[in-house]
N, CA, C and O atoms as CSV, one atom per row, in Angstrom:
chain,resi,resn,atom,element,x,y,z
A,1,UNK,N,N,-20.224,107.628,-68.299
A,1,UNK,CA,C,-20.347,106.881,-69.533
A,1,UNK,C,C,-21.781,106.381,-69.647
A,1,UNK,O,O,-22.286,105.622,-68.820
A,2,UNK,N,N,-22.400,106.851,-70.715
A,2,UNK,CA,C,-23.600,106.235,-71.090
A,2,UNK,C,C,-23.551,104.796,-71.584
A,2,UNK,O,O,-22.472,104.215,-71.699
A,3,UNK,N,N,-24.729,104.210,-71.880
A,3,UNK,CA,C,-24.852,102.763,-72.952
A,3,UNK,C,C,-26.251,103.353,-73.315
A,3,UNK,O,O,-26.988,104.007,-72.578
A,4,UNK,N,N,-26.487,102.923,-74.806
A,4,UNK,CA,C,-27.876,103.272,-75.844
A,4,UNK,C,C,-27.895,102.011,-76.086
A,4,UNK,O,O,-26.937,101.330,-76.451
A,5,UNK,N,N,-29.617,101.461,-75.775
A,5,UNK,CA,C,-29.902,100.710,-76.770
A,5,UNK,C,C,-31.324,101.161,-77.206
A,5,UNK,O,O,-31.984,102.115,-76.793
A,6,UNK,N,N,-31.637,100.194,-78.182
A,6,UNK,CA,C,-32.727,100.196,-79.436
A,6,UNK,C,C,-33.996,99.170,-78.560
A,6,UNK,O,O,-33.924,97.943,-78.488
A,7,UNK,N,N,-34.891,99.846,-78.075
A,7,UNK,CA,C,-36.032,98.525,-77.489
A,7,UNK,C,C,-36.787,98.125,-78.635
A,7,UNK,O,O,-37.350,98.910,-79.397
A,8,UNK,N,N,-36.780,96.492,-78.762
A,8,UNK,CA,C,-37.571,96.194,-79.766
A,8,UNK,C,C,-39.114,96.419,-79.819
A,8,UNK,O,O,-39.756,96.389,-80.869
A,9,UNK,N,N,-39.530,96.597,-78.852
A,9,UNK,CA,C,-41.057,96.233,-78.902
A,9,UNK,C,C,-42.020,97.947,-79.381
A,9,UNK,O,O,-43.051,98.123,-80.029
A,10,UNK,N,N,-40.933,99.067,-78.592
A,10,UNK,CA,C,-41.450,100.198,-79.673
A,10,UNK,C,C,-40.604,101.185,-80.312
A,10,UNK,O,O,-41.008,102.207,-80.868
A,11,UNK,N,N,-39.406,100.811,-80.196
A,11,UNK,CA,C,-38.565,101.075,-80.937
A,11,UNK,C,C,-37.517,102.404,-80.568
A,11,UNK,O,O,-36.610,102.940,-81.205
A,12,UNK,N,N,-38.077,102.633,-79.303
A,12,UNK,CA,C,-37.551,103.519,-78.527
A,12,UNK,C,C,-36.156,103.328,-78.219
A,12,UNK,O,O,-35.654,102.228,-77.985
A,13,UNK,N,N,-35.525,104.465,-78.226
A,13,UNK,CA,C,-33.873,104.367,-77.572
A,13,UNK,C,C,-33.875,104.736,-75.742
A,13,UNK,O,O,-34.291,105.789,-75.258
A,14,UNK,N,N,-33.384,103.739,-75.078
A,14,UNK,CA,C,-33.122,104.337,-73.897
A,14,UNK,C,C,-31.795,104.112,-73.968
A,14,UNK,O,O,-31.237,103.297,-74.703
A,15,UNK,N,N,-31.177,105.027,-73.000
A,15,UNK,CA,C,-29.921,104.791,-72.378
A,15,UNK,C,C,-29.726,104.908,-70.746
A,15,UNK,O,O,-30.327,105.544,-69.881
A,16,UNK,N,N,-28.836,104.187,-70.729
A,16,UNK,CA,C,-28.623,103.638,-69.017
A,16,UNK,C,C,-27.422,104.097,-68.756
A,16,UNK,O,O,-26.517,103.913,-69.570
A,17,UNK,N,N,-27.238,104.677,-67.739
A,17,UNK,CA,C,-25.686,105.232,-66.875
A,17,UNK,C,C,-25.134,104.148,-66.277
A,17,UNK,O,O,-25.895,103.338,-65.747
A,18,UNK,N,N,-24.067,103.986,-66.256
A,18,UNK,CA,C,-22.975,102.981,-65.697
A,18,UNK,C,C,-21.759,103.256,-65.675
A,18,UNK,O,O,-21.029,103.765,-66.527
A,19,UNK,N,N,-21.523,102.797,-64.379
A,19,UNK,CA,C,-20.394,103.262,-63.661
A,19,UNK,C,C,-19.361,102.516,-63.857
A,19,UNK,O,O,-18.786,102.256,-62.799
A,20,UNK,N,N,-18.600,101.790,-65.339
A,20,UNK,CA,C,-17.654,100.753,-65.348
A,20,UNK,C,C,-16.648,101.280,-64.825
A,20,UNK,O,O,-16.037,100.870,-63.838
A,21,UNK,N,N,-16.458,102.096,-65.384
A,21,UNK,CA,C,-14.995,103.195,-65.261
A,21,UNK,C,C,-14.102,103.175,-63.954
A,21,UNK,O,O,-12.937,103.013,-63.591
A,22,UNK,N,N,-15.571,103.481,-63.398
A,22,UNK,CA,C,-15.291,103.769,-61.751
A,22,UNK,C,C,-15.047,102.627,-60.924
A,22,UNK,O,O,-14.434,102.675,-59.858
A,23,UNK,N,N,-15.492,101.698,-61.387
A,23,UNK,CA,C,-15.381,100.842,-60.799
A,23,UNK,C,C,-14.396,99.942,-60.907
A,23,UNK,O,O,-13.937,99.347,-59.932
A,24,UNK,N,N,-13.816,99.701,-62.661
A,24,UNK,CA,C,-12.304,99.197,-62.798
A,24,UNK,C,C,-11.445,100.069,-62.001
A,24,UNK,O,O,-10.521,99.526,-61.397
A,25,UNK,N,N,-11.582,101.208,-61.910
A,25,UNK,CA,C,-10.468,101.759,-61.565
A,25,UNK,C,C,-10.469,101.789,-59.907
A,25,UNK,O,O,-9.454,101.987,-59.240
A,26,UNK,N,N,-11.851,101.547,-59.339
A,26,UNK,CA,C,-11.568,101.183,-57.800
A,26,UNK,C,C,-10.763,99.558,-57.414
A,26,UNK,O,O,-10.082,99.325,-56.415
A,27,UNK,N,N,-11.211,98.271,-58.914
A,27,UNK,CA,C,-11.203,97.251,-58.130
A,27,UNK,C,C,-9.598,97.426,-58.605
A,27,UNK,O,O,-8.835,96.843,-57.836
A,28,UNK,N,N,-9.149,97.899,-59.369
A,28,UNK,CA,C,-7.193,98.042,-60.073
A,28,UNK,C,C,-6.719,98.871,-58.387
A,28,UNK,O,O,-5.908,98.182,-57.769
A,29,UNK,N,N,-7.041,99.897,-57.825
A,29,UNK,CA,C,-6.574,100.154,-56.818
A,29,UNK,C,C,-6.810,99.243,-55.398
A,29,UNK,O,O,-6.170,99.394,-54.357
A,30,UNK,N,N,-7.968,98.195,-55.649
A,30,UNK,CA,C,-7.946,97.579,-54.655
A,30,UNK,C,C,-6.915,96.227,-54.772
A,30,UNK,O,O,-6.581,95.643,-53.741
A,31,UNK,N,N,-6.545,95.877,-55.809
A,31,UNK,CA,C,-5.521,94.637,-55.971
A,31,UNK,C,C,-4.227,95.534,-56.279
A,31,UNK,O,O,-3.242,94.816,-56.105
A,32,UNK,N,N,-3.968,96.418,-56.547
A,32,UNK,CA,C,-2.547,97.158,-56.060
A,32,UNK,C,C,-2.483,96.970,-54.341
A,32,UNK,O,O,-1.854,95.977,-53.977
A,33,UNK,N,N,-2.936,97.630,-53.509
A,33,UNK,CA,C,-3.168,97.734,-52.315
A,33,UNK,C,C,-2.920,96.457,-51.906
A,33,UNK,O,O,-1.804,96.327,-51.403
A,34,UNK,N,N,-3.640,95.391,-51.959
A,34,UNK,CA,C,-3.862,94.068,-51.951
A,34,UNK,C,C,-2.497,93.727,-51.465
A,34,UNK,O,O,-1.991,93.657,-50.345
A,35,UNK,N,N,-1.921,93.473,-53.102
A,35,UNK,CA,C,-0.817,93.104,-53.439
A,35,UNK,C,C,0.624,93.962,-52.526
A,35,UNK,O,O,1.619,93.416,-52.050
A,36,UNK,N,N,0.340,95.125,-52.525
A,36,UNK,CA,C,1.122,95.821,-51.463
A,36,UNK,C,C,1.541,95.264,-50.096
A,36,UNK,O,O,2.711,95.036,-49.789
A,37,UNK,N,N,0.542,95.079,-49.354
A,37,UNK,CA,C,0.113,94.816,-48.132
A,37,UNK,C,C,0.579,93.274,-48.157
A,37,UNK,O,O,1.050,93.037,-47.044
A,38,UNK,N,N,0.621,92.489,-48.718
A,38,UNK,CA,C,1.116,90.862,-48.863
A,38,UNK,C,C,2.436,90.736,-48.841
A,38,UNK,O,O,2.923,89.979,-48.001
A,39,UNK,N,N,3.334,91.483,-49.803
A,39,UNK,CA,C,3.922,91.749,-50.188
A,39,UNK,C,C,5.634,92.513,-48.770
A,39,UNK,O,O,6.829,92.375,-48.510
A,40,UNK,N,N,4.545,93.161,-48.438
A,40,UNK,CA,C,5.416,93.803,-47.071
A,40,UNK,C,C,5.385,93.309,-45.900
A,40,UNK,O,O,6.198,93.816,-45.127
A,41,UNK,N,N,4.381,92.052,-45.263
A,41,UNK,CA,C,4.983,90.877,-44.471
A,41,UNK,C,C,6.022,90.340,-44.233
A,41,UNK,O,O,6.714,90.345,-45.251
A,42,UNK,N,N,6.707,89.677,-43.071
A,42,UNK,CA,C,7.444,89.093,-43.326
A,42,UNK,C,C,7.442,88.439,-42.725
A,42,UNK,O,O,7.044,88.533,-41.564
A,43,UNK,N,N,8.069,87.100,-43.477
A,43,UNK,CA,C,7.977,85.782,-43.234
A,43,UNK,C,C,9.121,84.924,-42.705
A,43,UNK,O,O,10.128,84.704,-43.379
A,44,UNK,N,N,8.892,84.346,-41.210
A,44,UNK,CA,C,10.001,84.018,-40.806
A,44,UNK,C,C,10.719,82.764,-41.122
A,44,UNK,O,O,10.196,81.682,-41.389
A,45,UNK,N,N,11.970,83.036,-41.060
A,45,UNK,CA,C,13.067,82.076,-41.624
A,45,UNK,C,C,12.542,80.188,-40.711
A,45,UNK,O,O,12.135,80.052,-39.558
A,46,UNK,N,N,12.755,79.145,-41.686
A,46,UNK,CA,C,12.556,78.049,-40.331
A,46,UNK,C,C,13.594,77.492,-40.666
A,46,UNK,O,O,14.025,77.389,-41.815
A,47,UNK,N,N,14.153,77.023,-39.515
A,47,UNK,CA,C,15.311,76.471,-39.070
A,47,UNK,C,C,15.330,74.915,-39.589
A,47,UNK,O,O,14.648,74.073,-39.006
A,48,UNK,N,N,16.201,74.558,-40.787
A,48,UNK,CA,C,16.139,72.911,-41.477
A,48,UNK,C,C,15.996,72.207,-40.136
A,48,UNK,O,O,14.977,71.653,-39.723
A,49,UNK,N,N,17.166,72.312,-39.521
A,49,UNK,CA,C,17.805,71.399,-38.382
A,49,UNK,C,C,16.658,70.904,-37.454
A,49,UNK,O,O,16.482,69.696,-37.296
A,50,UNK,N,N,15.777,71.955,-36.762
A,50,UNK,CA,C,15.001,72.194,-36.126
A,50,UNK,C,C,14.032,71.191,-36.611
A,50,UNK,O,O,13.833,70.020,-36.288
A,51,UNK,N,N,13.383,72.122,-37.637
A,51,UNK,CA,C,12.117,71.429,-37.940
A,51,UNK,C,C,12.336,69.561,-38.100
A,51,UNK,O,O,11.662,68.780,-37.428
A,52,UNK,N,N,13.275,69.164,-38.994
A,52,UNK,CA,C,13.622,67.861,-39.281
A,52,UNK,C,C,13.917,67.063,-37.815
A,52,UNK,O,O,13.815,65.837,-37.782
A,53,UNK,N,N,14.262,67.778,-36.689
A,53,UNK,CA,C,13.901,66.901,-35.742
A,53,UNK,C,C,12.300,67.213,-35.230
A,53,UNK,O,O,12.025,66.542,-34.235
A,54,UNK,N,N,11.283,68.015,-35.661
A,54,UNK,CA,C,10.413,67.733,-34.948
A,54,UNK,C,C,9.256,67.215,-36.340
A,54,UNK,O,O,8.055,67.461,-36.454
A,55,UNK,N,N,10.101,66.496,-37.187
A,55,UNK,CA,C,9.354,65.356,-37.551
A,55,UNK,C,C,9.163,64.290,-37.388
A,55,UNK,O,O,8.206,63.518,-37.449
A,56,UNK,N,N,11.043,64.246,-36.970
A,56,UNK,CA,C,11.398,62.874,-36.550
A,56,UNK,C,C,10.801,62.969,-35.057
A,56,UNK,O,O,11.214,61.928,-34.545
A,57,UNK,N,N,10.300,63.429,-34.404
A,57,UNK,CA,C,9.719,63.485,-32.965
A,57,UNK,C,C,8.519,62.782,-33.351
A,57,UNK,O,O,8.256,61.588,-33.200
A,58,UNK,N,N,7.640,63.954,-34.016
A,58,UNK,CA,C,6.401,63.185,-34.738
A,58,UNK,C,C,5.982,62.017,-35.219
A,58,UNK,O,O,4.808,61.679,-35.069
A,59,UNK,N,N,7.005,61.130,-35.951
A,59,UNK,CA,C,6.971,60.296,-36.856
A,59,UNK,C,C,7.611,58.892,-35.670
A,59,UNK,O,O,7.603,57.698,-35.969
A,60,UNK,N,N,8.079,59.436,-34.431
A,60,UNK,CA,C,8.310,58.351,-33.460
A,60,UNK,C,C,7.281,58.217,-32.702
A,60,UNK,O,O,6.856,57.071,-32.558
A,61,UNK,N,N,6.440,59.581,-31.855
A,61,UNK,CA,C,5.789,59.158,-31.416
A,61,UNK,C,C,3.902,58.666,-31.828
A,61,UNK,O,O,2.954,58.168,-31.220
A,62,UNK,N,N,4.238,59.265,-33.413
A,62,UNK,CA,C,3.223,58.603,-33.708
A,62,UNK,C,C,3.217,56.770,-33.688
A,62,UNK,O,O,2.446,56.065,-33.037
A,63,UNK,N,N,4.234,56.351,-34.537
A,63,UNK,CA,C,4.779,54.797,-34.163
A,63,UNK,C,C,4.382,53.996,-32.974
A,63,UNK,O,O,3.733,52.951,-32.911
A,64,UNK,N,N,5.011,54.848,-31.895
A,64,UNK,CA,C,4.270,54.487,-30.361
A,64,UNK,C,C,2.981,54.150,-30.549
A,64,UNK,O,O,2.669,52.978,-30.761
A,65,UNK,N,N,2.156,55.056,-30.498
A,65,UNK,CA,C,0.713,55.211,-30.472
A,65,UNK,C,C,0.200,54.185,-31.637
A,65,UNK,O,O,-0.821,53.578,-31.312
A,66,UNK,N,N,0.735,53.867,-32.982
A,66,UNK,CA,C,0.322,53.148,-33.521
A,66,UNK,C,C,0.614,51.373,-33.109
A,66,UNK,O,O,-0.110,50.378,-33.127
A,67,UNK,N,N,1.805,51.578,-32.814
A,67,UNK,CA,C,2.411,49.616,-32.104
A,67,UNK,C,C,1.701,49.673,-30.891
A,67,UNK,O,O,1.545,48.456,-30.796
A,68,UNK,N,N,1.101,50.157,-29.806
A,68,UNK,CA,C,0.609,50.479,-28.225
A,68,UNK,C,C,-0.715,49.087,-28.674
A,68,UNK,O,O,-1.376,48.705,-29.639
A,69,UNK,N,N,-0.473,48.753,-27.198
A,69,UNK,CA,C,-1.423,47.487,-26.966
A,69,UNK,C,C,-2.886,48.085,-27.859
A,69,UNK,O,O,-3.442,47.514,-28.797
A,70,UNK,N,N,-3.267,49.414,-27.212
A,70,UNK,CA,C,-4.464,49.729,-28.088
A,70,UNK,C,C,-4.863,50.610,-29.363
A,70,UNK,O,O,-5.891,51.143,-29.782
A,71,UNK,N,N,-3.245,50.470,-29.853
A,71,UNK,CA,C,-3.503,51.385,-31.390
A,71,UNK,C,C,-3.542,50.585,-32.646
A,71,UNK,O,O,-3.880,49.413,-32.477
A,72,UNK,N,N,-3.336,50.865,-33.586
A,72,UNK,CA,C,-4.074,50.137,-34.561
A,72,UNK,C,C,-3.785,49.640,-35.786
A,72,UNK,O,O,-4.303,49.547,-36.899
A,73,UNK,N,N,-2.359,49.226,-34.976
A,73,UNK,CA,C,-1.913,48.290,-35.922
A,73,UNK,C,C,-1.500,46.851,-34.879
A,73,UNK,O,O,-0.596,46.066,-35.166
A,74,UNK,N,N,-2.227,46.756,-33.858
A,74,UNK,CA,C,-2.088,45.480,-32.892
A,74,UNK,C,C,-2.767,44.489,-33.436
A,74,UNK,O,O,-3.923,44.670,-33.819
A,75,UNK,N,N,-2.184,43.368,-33.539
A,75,UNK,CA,C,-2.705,42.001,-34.182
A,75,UNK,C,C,-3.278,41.676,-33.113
A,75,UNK,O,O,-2.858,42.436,-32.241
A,76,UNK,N,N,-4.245,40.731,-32.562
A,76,UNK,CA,C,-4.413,40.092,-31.792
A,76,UNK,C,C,-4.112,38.482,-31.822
A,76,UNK,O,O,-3.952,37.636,-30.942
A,77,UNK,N,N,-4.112,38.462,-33.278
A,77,UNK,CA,C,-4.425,36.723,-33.593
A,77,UNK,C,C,-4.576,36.499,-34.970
A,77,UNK,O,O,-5.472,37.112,-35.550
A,78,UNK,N,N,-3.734,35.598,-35.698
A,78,UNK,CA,C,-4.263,35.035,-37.079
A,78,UNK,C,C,-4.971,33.444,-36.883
A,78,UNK,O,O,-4.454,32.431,-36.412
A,79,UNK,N,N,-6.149,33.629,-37.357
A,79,UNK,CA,C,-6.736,32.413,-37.104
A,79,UNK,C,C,-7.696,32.393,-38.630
A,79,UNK,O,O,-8.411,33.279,-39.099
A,80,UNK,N,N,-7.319,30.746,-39.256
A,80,UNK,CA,C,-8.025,30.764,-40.344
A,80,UNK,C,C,-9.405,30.160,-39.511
A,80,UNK,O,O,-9.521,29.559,-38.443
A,81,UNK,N,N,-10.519,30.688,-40.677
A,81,UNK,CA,C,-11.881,29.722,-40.141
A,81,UNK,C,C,-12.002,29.062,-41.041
A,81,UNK,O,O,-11.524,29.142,-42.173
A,82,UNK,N,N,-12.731,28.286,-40.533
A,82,UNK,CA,C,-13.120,27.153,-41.029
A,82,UNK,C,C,-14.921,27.417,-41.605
A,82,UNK,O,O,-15.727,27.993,-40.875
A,83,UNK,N,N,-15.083,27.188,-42.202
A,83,UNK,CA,C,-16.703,27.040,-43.051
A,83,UNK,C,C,-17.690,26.937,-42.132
A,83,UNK,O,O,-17.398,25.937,-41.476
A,84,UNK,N,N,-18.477,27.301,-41.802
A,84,UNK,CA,C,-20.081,27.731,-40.492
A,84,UNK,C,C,-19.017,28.155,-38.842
A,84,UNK,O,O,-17.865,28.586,-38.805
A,85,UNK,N,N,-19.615,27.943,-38.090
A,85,UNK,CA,C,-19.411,28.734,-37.006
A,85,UNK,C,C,-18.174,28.634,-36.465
A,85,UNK,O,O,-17.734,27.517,-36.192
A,86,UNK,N,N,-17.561,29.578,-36.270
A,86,UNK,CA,C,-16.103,29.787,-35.417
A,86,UNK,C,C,-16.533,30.031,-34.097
A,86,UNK,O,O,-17.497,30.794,-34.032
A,87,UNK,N,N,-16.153,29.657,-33.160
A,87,UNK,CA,C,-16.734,30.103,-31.583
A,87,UNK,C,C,-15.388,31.393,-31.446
A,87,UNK,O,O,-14.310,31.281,-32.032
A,88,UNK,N,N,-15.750,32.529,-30.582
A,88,UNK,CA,C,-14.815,32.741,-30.234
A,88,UNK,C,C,-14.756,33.851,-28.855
A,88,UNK,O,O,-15.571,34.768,-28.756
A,89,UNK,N,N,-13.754,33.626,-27.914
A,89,UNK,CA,C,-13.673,33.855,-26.546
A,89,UNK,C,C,-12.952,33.952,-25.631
A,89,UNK,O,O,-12.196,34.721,-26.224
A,90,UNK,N,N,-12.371,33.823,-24.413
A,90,UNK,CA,C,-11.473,34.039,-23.674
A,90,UNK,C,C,-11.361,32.243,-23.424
A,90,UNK,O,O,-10.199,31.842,-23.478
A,91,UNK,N,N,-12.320,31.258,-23.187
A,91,UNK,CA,C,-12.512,29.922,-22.984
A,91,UNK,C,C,-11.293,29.142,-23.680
A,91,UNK,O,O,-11.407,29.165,-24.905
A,92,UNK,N,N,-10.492,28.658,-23.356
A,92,UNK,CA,C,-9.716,27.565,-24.123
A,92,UNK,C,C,-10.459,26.711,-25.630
A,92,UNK,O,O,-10.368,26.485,-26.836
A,93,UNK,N,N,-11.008,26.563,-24.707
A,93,UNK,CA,C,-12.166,25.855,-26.006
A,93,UNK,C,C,-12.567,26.311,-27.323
A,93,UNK,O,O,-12.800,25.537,-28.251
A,94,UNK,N,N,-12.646,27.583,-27.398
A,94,UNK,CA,C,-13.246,28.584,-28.364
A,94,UNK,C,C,-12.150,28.248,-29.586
A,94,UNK,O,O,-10.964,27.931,-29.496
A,95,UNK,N,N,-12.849,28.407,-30.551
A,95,UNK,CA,C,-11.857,28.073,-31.820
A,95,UNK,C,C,-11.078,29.106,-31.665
A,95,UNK,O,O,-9.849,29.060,-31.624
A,96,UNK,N,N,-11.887,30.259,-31.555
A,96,UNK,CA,C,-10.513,31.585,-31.611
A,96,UNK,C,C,-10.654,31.988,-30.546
A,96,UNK,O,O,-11.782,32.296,-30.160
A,97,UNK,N,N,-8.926,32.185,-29.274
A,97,UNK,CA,C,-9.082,32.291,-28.120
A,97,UNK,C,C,-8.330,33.684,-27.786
A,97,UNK,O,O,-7.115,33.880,-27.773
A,98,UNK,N,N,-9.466,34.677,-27.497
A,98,UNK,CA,C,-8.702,35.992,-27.197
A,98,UNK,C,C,-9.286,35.842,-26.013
A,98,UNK,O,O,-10.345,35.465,-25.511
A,99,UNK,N,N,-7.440,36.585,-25.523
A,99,UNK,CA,C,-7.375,37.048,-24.098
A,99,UNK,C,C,-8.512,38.655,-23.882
A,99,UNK,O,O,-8.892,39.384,-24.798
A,100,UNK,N,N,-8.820,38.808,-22.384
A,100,UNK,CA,C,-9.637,40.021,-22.011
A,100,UNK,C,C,-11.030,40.301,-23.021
A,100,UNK,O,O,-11.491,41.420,-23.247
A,101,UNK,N,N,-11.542,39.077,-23.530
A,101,UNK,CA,C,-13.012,39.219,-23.917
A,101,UNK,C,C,-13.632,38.064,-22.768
A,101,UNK,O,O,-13.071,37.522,-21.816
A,102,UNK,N,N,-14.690,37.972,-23.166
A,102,UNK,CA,C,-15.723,37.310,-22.051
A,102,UNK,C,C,-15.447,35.848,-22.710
A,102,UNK,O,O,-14.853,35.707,-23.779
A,103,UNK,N,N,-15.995,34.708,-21.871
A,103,UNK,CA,C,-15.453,33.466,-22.276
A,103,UNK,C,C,-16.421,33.181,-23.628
A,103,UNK,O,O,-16.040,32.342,-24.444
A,104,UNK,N,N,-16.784,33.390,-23.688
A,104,UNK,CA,C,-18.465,33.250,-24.787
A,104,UNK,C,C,-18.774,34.789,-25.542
A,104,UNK,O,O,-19.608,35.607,-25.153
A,105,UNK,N,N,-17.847,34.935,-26.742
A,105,UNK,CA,C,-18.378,36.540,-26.648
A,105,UNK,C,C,-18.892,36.236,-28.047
A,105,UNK,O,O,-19.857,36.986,-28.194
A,106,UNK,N,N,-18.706,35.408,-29.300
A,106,UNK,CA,C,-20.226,35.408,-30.075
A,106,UNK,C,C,-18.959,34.307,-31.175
A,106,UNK,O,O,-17.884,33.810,-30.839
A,107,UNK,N,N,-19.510,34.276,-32.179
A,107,UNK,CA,C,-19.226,33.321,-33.471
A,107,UNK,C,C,-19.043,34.594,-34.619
A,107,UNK,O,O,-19.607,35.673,-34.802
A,108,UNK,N,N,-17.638,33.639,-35.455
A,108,UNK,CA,C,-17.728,34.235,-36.671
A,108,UNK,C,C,-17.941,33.014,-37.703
A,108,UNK,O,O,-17.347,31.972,-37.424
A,109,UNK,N,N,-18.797,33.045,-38.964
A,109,UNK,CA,C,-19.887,32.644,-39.266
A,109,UNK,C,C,-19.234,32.678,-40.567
A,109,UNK,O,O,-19.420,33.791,-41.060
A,110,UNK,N,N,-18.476,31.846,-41.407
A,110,UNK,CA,C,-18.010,31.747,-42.373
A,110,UNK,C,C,-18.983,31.123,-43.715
A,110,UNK,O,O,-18.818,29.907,-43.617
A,111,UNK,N,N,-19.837,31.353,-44.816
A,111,UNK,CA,C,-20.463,31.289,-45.679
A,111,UNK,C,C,-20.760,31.565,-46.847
A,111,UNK,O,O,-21.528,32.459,-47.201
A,112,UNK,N,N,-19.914,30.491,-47.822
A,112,UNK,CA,C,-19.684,31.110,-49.247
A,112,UNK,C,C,-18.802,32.492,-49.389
A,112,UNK,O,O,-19.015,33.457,-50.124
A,113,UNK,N,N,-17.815,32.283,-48.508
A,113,UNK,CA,C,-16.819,33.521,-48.741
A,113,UNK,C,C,-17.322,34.969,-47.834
A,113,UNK,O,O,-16.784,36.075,-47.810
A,114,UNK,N,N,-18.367,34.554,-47.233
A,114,UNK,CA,C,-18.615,35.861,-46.438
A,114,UNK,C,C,-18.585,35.635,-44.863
A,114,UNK,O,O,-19.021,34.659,-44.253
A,115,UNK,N,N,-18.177,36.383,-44.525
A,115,UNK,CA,C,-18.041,36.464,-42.737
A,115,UNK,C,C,-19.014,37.037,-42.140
A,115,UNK,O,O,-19.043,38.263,-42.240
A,116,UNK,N,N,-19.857,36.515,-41.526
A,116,UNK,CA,C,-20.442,37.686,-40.205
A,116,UNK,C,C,-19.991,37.345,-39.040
A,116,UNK,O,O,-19.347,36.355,-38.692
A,117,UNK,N,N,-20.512,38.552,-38.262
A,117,UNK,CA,C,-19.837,38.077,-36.979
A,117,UNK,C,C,-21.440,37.884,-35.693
A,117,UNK,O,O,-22.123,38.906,-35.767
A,118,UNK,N,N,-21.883,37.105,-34.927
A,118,UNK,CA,C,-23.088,36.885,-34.528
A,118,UNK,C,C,-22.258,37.098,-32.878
A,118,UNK,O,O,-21.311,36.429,-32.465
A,119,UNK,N,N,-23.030,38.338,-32.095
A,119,UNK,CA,C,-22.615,38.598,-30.941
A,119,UNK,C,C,-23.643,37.572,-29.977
A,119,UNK,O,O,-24.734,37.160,-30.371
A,120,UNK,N,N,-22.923,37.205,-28.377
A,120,UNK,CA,C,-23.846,36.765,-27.965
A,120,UNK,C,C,-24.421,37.682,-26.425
A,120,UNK,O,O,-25.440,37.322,-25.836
């Protein structure tokens, strides 16, 4: 299959060869094929019973891991602060007293609604 065109600048006709033809008709045999080949897989059956307990497996021992002394939904402590420095530490003393930190481990720093936390 040819294509003609008209060049503006001298008015000449060229024409250019192109291969559409050939090429719809390779990419139509390549998505037949395609589609063939997908098509004749097979896909194995999953067992309701099965699977639904190994969600419920999943969905327990994720739980674990999330309640576990070090996952991440462990509270340690609700403690309101109070306005400028909160001490806080393993020390009795410390406004906020967590166990397994150092007795002196820094201040949280309450100011116009914002918290920092100042390590020491």
């Amino acid at each position: 299959m040819s294509v003609c065109s008209k060049q503006a600048s001298d008015g000449r006709i060229r024409c250019v060869k192109i291969f559409a033809q050939s090429l719809l008709r390779m990419c139509t045999v390549g998505v037949y094929v395609l589609f063939a080949v997908s098509c004749a897989r097979h896909v194995p059956a999953i067992d309701p019973i099965k699977y639904s307990q190994d969600i419920e497996q999943w969905r327990a021992q994720r739980v674990t891991e999330l309640t576990s002394d070090s996952g991440w939904l462990s509270l340690v402590g609700l403690f309101w602060l109070k306005d400028g420095a909160n001490t806080v530490g393993s020390d009795a003393h410390s406004d906020i007293a967590v166990a397994k930190v150092p007795p002196h481990a820094g201040q949280f720093v309450l100011s116009n609604g914002v918290v920092t936390l100042k390590r020491r």
